[in-house]
C-alpha positions as CSV (number, residue, x, y, z in Angstrom):
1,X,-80.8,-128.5,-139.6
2,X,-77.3,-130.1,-140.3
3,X,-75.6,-126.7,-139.0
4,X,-77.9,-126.8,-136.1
5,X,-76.6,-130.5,-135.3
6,X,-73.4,-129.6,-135.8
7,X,-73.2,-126.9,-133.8
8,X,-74.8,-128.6,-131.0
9,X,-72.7,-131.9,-131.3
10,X,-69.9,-129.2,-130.6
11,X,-71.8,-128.1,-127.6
12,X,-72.8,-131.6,-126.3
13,X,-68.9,-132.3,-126.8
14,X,-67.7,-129.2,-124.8
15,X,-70.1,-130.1,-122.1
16,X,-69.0,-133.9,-122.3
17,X,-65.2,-132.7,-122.0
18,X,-65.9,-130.2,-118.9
19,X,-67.9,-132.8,-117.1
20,X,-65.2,-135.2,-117.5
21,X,-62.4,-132.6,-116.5
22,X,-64.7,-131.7,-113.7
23,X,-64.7,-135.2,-112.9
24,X,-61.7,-136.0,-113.2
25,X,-60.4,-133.0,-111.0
26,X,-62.8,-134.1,-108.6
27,X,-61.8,-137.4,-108.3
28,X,-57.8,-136.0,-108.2
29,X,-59.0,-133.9,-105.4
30,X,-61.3,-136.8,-103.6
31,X,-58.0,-138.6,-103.7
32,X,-55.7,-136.1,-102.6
33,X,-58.2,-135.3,-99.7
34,X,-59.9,-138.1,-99.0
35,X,-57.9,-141.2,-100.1
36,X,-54.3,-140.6,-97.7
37,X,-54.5,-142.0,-94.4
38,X,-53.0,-141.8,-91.0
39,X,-51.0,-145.1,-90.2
40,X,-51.0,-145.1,-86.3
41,X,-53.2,-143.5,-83.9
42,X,-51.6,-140.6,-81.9
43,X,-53.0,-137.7,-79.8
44,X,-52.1,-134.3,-81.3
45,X,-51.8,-131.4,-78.3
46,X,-52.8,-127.7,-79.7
47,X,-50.5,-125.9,-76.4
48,X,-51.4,-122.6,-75.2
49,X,-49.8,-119.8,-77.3
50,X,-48.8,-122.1,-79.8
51,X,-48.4,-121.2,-83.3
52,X,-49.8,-122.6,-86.8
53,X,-46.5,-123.0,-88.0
54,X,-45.9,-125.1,-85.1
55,X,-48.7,-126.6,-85.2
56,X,-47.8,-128.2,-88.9
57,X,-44.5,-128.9,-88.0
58,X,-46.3,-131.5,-85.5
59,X,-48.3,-133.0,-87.7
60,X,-45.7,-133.2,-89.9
61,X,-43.4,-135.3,-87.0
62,X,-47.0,-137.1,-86.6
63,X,-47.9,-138.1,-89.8
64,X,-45.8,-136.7,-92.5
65,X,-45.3,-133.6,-94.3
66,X,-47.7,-134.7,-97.2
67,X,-50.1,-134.9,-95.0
68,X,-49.2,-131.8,-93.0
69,X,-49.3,-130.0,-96.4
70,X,-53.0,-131.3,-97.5
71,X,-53.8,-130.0,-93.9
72,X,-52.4,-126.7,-94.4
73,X,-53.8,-126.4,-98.0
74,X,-57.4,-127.0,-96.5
75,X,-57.2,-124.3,-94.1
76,X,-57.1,-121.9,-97.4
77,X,-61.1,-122.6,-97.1
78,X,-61.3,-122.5,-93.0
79,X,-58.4,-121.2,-91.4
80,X,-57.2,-123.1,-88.3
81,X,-56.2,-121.0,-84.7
82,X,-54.6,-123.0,-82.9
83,X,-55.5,-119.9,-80.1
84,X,-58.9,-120.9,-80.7
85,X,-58.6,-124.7,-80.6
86,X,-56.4,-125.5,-78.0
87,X,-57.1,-129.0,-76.0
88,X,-55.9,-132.8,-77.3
89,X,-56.9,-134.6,-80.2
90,X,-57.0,-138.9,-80.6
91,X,-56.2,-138.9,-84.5
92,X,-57.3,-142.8,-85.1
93,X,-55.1,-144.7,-87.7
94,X,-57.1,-144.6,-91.4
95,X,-57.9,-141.0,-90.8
96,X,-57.4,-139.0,-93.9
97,X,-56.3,-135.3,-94.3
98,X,-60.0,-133.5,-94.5
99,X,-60.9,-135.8,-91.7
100,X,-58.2,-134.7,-89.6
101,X,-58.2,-130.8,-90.6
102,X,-62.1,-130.9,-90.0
103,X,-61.8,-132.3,-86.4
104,X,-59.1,-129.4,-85.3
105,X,-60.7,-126.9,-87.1
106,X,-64.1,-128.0,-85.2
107,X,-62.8,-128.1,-81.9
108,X,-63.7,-131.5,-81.5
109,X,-61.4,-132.6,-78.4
110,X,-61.1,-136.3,-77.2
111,X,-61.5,-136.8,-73.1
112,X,-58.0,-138.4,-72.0
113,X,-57.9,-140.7,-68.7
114,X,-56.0,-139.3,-65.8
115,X,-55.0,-141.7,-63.4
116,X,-53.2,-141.2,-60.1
117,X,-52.4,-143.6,-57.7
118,X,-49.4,-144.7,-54.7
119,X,-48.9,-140.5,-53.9
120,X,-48.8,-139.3,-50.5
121,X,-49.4,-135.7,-50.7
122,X,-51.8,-133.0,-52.5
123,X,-48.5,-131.4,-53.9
124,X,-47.7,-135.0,-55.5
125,X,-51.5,-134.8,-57.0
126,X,-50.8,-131.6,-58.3
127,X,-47.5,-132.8,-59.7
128,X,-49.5,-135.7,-61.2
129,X,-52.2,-133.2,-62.7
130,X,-49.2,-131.7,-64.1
131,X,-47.8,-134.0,-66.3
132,X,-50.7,-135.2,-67.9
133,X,-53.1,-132.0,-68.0
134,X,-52.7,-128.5,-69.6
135,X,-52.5,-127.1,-66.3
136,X,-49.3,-127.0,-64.6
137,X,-48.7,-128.2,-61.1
138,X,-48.2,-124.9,-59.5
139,X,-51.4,-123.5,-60.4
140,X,-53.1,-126.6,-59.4
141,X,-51.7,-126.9,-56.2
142,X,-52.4,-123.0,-55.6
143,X,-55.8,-123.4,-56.4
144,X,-56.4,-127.0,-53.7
145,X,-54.9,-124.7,-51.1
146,X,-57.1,-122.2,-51.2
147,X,-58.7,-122.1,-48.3
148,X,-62.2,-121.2,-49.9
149,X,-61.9,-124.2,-51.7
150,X,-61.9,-126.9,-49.4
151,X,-64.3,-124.5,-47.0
152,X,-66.7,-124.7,-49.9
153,X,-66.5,-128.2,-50.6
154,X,-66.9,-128.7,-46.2
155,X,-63.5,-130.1,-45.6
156,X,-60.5,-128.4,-43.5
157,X,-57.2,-128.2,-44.6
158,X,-55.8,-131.4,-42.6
159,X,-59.2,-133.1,-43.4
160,X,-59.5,-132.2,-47.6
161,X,-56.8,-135.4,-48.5
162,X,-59.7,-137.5,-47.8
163,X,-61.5,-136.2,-50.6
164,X,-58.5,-137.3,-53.1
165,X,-59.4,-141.1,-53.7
166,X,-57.3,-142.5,-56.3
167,X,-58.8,-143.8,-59.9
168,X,-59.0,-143.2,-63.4
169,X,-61.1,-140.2,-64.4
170,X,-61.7,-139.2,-67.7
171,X,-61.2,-134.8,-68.2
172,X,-60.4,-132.7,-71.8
173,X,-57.3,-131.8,-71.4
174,X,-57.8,-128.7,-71.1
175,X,-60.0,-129.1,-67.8
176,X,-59.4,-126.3,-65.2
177,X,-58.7,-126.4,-61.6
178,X,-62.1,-126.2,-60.9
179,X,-63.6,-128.7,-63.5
180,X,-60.7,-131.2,-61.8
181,X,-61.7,-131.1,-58.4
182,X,-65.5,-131.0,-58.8
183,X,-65.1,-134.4,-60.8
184,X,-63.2,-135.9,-57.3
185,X,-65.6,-134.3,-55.1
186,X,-68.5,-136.1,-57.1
187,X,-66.7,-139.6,-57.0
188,X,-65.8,-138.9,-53.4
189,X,-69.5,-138.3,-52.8
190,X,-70.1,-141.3,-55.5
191,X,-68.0,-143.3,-53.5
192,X,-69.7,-142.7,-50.0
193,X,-73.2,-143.6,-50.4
194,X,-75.9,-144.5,-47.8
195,X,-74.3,-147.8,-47.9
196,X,-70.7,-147.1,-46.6
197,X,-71.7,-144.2,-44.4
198,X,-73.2,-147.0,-42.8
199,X,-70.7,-149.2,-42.4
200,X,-68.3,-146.4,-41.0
201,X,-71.6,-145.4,-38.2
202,X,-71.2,-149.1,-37.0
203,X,-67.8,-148.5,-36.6
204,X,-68.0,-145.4,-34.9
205,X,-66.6,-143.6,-37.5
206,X,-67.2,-140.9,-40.0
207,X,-65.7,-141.3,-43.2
208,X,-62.7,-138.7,-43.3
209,X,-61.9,-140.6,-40.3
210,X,-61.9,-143.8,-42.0
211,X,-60.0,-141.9,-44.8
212,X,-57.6,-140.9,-42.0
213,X,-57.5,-144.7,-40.9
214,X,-56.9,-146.1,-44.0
215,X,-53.7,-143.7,-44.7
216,X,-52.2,-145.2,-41.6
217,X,-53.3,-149.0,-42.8
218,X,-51.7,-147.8,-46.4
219,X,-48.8,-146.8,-44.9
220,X,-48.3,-149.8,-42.6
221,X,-48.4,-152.7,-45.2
222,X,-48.6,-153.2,-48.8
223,X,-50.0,-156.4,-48.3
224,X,-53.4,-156.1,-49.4
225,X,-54.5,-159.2,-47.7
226,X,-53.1,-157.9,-44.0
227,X,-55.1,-154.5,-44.5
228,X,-58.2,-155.4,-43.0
229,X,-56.3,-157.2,-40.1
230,X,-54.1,-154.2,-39.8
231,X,-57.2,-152.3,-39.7
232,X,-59.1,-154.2,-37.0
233,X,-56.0,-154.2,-35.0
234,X,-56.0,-150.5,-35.0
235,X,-60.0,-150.6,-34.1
236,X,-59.5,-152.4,-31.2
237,X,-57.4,-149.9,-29.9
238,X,-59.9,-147.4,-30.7
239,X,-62.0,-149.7,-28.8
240,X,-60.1,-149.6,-25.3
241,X,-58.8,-146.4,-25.6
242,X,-55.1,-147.0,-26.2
243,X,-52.8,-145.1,-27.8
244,X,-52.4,-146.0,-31.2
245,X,-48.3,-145.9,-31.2
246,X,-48.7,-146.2,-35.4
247,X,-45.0,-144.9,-36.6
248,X,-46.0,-144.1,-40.2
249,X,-48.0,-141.0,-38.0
250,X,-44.5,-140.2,-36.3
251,X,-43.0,-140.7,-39.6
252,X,-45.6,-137.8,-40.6
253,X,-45.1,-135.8,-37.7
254,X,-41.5,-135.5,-38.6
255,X,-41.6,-134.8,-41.9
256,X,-39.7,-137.8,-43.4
257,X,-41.5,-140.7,-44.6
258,X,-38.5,-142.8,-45.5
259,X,-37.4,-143.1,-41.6
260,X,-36.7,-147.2,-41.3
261,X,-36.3,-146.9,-37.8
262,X,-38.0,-144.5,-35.2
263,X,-36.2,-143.8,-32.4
264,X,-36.6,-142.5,-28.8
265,X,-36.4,-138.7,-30.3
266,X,-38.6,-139.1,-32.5
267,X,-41.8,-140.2,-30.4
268,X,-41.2,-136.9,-28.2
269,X,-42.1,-134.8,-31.6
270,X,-44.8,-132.6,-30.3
271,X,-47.3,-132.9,-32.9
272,X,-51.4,-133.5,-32.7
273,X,-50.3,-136.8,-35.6
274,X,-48.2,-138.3,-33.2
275,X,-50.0,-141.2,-32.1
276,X,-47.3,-141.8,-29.5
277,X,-48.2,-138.8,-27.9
278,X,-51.7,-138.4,-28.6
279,X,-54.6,-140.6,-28.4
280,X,-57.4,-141.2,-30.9
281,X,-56.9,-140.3,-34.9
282,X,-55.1,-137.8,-36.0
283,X,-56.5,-134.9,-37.5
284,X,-56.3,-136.0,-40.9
285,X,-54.9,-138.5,-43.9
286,X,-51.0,-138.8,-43.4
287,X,-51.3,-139.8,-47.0
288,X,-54.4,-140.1,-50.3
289,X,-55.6,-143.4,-49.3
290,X,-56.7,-146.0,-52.3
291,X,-60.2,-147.7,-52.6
292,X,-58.7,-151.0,-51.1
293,X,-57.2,-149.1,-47.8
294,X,-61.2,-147.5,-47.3
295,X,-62.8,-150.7,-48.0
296,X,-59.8,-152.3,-45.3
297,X,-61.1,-150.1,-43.2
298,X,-64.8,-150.3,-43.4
299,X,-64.4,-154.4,-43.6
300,X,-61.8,-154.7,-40.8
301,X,-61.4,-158.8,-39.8
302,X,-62.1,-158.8,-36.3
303,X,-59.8,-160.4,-33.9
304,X,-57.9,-159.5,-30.5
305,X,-55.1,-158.3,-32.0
306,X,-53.5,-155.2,-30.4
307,X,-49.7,-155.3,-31.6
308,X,-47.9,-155.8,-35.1
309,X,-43.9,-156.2,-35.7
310,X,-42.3,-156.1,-39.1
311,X,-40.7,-160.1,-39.9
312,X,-37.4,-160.1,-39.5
313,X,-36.8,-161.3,-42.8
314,X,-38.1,-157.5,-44.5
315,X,-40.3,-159.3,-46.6
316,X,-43.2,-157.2,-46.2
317,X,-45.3,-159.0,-44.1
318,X,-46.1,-158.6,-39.7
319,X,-46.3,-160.5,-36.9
320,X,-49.8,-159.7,-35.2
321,X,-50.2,-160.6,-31.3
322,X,-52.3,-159.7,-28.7
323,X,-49.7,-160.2,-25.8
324,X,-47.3,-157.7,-25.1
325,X,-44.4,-159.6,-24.2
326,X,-44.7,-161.8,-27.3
327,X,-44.9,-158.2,-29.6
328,X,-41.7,-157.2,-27.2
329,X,-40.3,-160.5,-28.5
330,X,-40.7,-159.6,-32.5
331,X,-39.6,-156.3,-31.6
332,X,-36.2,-157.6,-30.9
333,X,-36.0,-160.0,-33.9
334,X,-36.8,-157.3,-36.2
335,X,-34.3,-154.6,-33.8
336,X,-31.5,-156.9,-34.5
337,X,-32.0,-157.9,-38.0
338,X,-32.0,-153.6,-38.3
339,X,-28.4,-153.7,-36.4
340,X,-27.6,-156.5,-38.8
341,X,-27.5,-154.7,-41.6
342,X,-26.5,-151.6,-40.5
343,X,-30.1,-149.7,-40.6
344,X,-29.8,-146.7,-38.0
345,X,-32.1,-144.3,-39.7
C-alpha cells in the first residue's frame, strides 16, 4: 500500500506539473493572442490582386510588426487569401491580434460612407466613386453611360443627372457599378414620394424637370436663402411664356462653366440648353442638383419677379426686379464693375 501511494503521489505530481505547464502555456498564449491591442482605429483595404506578403506589411505600417507577426502566426491554423477577402475593414482601437486575424479571415467587411456633393457632371460622380470605392472611375462612368442602364431605370441620357441627388450613402467597399446605382435610384425614388410629386403637379412640373430647374437655381446663386426666390423668379417666366435667358444654360451650351461674362456670341450657340434661344426647360440637369436646390424648387417664394443682376460688389448675392429698365440698370453696374477689373471672359 505504501508503494501504491507512492507511485501514485508520482502520478498525481506529473499530472499536477502538466496541468500547470498547460496552464501556464495557455495563459502565455491567451496573452500573446489575446492580451496586445490595437492603439488607434484604422480601416485596413485587402486590394484586388494583392498579396499576403503585402498584406502583413500593412498591418505591420498599421499596427506594428508584433502584431503583424501574431497575425501571420495565426493563419498557420486558417490561412488568410487576401484573393478571397478582398473589401475594407474598420479595426477599432483595443482590438487584439486573434480579433483582428478572425475578422479578415471571416470576411467580415465594415460599410464605409460615400459622400458626394458640389459636382457638376456624371464623369465627376464617377471620379468621386473612384477615389473612395474599389471601383475605378473609368469603369464606373462606362457602366452610367450605358445606354441600357438609364433605359432600364426610365431616364434618357440628358434626363438620367436627375437621378444623382447628392448625400451620404453607406456601400462595402467593394460595391459594384450596379449595387452603386441601384442604392441612388432607391433614394431618388425615396426622395420623390407621393408628397413631392405633388408639390411639383401644382407647379406644373414633373420631377426631372424640377431636377432640371434646380441645376439652373444651383448654378445661379450659392445663396441658399435667394434659391427659392431665384426659383420663383424663373416660374414666373414659365408662367408667361418668356424665355428664360438663364446664362449658367449658355454657360452649358458652350461647354465652359467658368465663363464670367457671356457675350453676344455666345447667346447665338445653337443648342436645345440655350435658354436664349429656346423657350421652356432644357432637356435636362446642366448640373447634379442638391436636396436644398429640389426643395428651392418645389417651395419657390412667390413674387413678381422676372429679372435678376449680379451686385456689383461680387459678393454673391442679386438684385431681383420685375421692371425691365431697372434690371437694364443693374446690368450696367455690374457691366462696369466687370470692365473695372478687367473681366472679359
Amino acid at each position: 500500500m505504501k508503494k501504491l501511494s507512492k507511485t501514485l503521489k508520482i502520478w498525481l505530481y506529473s499530472i499536477s506539473t502538466f496541468v500547470v505547464l498547460v496552464a501556464a502555456i495557455g495563459i502565455y498564449e491567451y496573452v500573446r493572442f489575446f492580451g496586445q491591442k490595437t492603439e488607434k482605429e484604422v480601416m485596413v483595404y485587402i486590394y484586388p490582386d494583392m498579396a499576403r506578403d503585402a498584406l502583413m506589411d500593412s498591418l505591420a505600417v498599421y499596427f506594428g510588426e508584433d502584431m503583424a507577426d501574431k497575425v501571420e502566426t495565426l493563419c498557420l491554423y486558417k490561412d488568410l487569401n487576401p484573393q478571397s477577402r478582398r473589401g475594407a475593414y474598420n479595426v477599432k482601437a483595443g482590438t487584439s491580434p486573434f480579433y483582428l486575424w478572425r475578422k479578415l479571415t471571416h470576411g467580415s467587411q465594415s460599410p464605409i460612407n460615400f459622400t458626394f456633393n458640389n459636382k457638376r457632371t456624371l464623369k465627376d460622380f464617377a471620379e468621386a466613386v473612384g477615389e473612395t470605392m474599389m471601383i475605378s472611375a473609368d469603369s464606373m462612368y462606362n457602366y452610367i453611360s450605358n445606354p441600357e442602364v438609364y433605359k432600364e431605370l426610365g431616364f434618357t441620357k440628358e434626363t438620367f443627372p436627375a437621378m444623382f441627388i447628392p448625400d451620404t450613402y453607406e456601400f462595402y467597399w467593394t460595391a459594384s457599378a450596379k449595387t452603386i446605382i441601384k442604392k441612388l435610384h432607391e433614394n431618388y425614388e425615396a426622395f420623390w414620394n407621393e408628397g413631392r410629386r405633388e408639390q411639383a403637379k401644382s407647379l406644373g412640373l414633373t420631377p426631372v424637370q424640377v431636377s432640371t430647374l434646380a441645376s439652373i437655381v444651383e448654378e445661379e446663386t450659392a445663396q441658399k436663402a435667394e434659391k427659392p426666390i431665384v426659383a420663383g423668379l424663373y416660374l414666373n417666366r414659365l408662367r408667361i411664356g418668356m424665355k428664360l435667358q438663364a446664362d449658367p444654360t449658355v454657360k452649358f451650351a458652350v461647354g465652359n462653366t467658368q465663363l464670367r461674362r457671356i457675350l453676344n456670341k455666345h447667346l447665338t450657340i445653337d443648342s436645345p440648353y440655350n435658354t436664349y434661344l429656346y423657350a421652356g426647360l432644357p432637356p435636362g440637369p446642366i448640373r447634379l442638383s442638391d436636396k436644398s436646390s429640389l426643395l428651392a424648387v418645389l417651395n419657390a417664394k412667390k413674387h413678381n419677379y422676372l429679372y435678376m443682376c449680379a451686385k456689383e460688389d461680387f459678393s454673391g448675392t442679386h438684385r431681383f426686379t420685375a421692371s425691365l429698365s431697372e434690371h437694364n440698370y443693374n446690368a450696367y453696374l455690374y457691366q462696369t464693375a466687370l470692365n473695372r477689373r478687367g473681366i472679359k471672359k
